[in-house]
Each structure stands twice: as C-alpha cells, then as structure tokens.
C-alpha positions in Angstrom: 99.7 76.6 65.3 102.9 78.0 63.8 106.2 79.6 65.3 107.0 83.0 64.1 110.4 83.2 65.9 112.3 80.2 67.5 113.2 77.0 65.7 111.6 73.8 67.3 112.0 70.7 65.4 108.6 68.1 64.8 104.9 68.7 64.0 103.8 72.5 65.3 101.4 72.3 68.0 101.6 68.8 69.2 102.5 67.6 72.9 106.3 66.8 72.0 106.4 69.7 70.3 105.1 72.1 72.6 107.0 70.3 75.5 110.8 71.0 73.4 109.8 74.6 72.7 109.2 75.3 76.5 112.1 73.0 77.8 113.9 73.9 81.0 117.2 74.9 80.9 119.4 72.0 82.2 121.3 73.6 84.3 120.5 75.1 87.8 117.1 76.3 89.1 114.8 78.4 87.0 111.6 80.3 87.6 109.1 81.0 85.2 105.7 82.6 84.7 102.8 82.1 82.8 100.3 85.0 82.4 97.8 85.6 79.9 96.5 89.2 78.9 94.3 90.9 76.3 95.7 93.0 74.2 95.1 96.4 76.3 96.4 94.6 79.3 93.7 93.3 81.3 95.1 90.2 82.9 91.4 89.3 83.6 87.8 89.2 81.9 84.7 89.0 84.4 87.3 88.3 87.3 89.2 85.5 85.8 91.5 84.9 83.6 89.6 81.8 81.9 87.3 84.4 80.1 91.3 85.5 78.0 92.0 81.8 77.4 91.6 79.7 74.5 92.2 76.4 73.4 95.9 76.6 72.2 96.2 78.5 75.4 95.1 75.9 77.5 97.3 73.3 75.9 100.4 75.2 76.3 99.0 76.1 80.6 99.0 72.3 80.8 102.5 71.6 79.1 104.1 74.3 81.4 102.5 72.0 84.0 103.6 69.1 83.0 107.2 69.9 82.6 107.9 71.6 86.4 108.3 70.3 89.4 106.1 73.2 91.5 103.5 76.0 91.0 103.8 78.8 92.9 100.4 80.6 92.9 99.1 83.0 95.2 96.7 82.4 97.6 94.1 85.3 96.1 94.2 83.0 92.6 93.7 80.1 94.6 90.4 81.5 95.8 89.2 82.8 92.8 90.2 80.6 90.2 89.2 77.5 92.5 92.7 75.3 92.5 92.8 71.5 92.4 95.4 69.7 93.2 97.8 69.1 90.1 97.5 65.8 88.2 99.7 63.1 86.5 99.4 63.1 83.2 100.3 59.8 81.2 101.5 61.7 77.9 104.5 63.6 80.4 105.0 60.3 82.7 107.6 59.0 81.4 109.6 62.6 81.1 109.3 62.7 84.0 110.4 60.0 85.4 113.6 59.9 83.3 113.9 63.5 85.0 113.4 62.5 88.3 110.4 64.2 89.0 107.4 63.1 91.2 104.5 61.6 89.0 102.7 65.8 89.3 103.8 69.3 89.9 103.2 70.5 93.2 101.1 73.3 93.8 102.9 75.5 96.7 100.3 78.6 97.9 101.8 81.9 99.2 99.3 83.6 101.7 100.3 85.7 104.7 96.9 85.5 106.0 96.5 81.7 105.9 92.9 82.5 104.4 92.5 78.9 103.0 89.8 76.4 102.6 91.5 73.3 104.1 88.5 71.5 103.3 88.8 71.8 100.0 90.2 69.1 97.2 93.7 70.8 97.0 94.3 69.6 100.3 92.3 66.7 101.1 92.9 64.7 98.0 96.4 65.8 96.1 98.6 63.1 94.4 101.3 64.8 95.8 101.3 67.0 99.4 100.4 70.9 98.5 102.8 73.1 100.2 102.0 76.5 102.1 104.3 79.6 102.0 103.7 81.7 104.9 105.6 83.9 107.8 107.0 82.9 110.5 105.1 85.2 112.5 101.6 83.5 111.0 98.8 83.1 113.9 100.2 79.9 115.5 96.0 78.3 115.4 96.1 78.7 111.7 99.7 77.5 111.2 98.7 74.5 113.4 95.6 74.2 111.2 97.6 74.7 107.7 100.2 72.3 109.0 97.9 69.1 109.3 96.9 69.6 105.9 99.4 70.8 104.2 103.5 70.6 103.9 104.4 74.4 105.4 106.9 76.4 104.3 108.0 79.5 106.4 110.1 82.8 104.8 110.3 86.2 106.6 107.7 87.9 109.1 105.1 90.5 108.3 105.1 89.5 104.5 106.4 86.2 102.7 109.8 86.4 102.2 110.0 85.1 98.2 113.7 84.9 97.6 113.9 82.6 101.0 110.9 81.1 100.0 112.2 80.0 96.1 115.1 78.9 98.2 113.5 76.6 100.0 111.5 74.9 97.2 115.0 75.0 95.3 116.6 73.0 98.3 114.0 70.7 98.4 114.9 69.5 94.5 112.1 71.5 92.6 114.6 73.6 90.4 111.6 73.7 86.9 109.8 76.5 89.3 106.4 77.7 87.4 104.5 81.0 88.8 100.7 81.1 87.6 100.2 84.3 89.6 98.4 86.3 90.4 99.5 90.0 89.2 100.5 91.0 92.8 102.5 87.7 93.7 104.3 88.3 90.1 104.7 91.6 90.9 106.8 91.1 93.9 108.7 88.0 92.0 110.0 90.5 89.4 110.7 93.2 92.3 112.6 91.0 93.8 114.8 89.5 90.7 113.3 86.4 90.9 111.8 85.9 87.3 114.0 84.0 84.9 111.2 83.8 82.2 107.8 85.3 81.0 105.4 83.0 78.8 102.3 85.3 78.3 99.5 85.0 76.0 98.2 87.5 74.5 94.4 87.3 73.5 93.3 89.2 70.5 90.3 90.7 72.8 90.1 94.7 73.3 88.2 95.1 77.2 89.2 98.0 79.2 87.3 98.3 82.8 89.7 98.2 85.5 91.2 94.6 85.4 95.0 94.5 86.6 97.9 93.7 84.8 99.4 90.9 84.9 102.8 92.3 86.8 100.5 94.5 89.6 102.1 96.6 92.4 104.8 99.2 93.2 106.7 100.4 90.2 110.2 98.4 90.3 112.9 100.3 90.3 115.5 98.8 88.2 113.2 98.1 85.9 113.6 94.5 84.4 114.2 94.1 80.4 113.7 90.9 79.2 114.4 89.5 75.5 111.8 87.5 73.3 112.5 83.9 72.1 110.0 82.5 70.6 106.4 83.7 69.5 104.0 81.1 68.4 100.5 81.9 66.7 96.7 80.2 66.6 93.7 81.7 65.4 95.0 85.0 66.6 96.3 84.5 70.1 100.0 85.0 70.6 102.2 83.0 72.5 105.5 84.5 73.4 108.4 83.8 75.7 110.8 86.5 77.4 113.9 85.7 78.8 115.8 87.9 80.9 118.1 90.0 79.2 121.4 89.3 81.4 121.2 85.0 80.7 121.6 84.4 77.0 122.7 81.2 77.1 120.4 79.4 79.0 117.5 78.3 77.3 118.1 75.1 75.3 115.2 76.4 72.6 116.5 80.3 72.2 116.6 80.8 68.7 120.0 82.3 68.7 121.5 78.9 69.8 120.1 76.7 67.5 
C-alpha cells in the first residue's frame, strides 16, 4: 500500500497507519462517506457492492468503522447487503476509550417505510442498541414494532428529514458520523449539504449494465465541489479522500497542513 498524495507518518498500510490517515477532525461534528465504485461508475457488481471490493478495501471499510461513533446506512443496503450489528474491535479499543466512545459504532437505519426484519441479528443481538430514523408520520403498528427493538429516531413527515435527523445523532454525542450508503440515501445527504467528506474506492474493473452511482437521485443544484487529500494505492485500487471545498482547515491529515 503506498500514498500518492498526503503525508501520514509510520509503516503504509498498517492499522495505526490507516487509522491517522483517516482521522476525524477534532473539532465539532463531521459526516463522512464511504463508497466504492468501478472505474465507469457502477457503485455495484451483481447487486452488491462486495463484488467492487478488495482486500485493502476492506481494511480501510473496517478502520472507518472503527474510528466513528455511528453508521448511517439506508435501509435498502441494509436489506441487500444483510447488516450485522457493528463490533468491538480490540486493535481500536483503547482509542476509543481514550475518545470516549462506546466499545462499537452504532449502526442507525433510515427507512420511511419501516420495511425491517426485527428478527434479524442487527436487532436482537447488537453490542450496542441499533437506532431507527424514520417520520413522524410512520404507521404507529410498525413504529410500536420498531420501537421495542430498536432506539427510534424521528425527523420530518412524508420523507426522513436528514439535516434533523444528523442533528439528533449529533446531540446525542456521535459527532465521527460515517454514511455507508446507499447511492439514494447519499444522494439526498449531499442535496442537503450534509457531506463533510467522500472516501471512495475506486476498483480497477470496467462493467457497464445499469448499476447506480454511488451519489443516485435528482441532480443537485448547487452542485457540490469537493477537494482531494489523500490518494492511496494497492494492487490497482485507489483510495481517495475529498473534502469539501469551503473547510480547508479541518482535517488533521490534509496534506497542505502538514
């Protein structure tokens, strides 16, 4: 593994290393995504993203995990990409606990429909309570349902409102906010002006067929230019991280600061 841009100090590719190139800022809540693409796009191979992965990819997806507090991850990816609960990991354990986080990340779904399967391990068995985003308008059987297996959130009616809904995770303590997706939950996280940071891997694979993009709905219309900070390389993936364009100083491993 080898950085191309960036300047992160210790053996390339390693757990401490990986977990200072991807720090949090220090300062104030921050919401990033991670997202990984081939290289015309596709945010998906065979309906899930696993088939785009790699190795290195996988390591850096678990030391994004490992460093925030919460997951926010649509309901959709949920379903498809079959969510567990997240996990304590011993490598991370004291980090966190000098950070004053809880011993995992919590995974926190967004679904207007409540279309979960409560039966399932992400909510009968997590170390710590998975949390629901829904509306307030949610049919009150389901939200009764959700509610005695899960910690529920409500934001807005009709859709979820995200910028209430980050709010409330934010009040709650969980300022390292990570996004896994999917493309239309991204989507309206960018729409909305939510998105502090993009890590995407790109996958040296060519796929076409009809496979969204990572960031999937309306077109946004202030669109959103972000700045690269570090790319890192292995065995042909990419791994890059975009910072919004309007906060340049708040990423304690942007290049330009060190």
């Amino acid at each position: 593994m080898e950085q191309l841009l960036g300047n992160t100090p210790g053996t390339p590719g390693s757990l401490e290393w990986l977990a200072e190139a991807y720090a949090y800022p220090s300062d104030g809540p921050w919401l990033r995504a991670n997202m990984v693409a081939s290289l015309d796009g596709a945010a998906r191979l065979d309906g899930l993203s696993d088939g785009l992965s790699s190795e290195a990819d996988k390591r850096i997806f678990g030391v994004l995990r490992a460093l925030c507090d919460v997951v926010l991850v649509g309901a959709e990816t949920v379903r498809a990409e079959g969510y567990r609960p997240g996990r304590a990991r011993a490598e991370f354990a004291e980090r966190r606990r000098a950070a004053g986080q809880l011993p995992a990340p919590v995974i926190a779904v967004v679904t207007r429909s409540l279309d979960l399967d409560l039966s399932a391990p992400l909510f009968t068995s997590p170390l710590v309570p998975t949390v629901v985003i829904t509306t307030e308008d949610a049919p009150s059987g389901k939200l009764a349902r959700t509610a005695a297996a899960a910690d529920v959130i409500t934001a807005g009616t009709g859709s979820v409102d995200l910028p209430r809904a980050v709010a409330a995770l934010t009040e709650r303590g969980w300022h390292r906010q990570l996004s896994e997706g999917g493309p239309r939950l991204l989507g309206q996280l960018a729409a909305d002006g939510l998105l502090d940071e993009l890590c995407l891997s790109l996958a040296p694979l060519v796929t076409a067929g009809d496979s969204p993009r990572i960031v999937n709905g309306p077109q946004i219309a202030d669109v959103r230019r972000m700045r690269l900070v570090s790319l890192i390389e292995e065995k042909g993936f990419l791994f890059t991280r975009y910072l919004r364009s309007t906060d340049p100083d708040r990423s304690p491993s942007d290049p330009a600061r060190t």
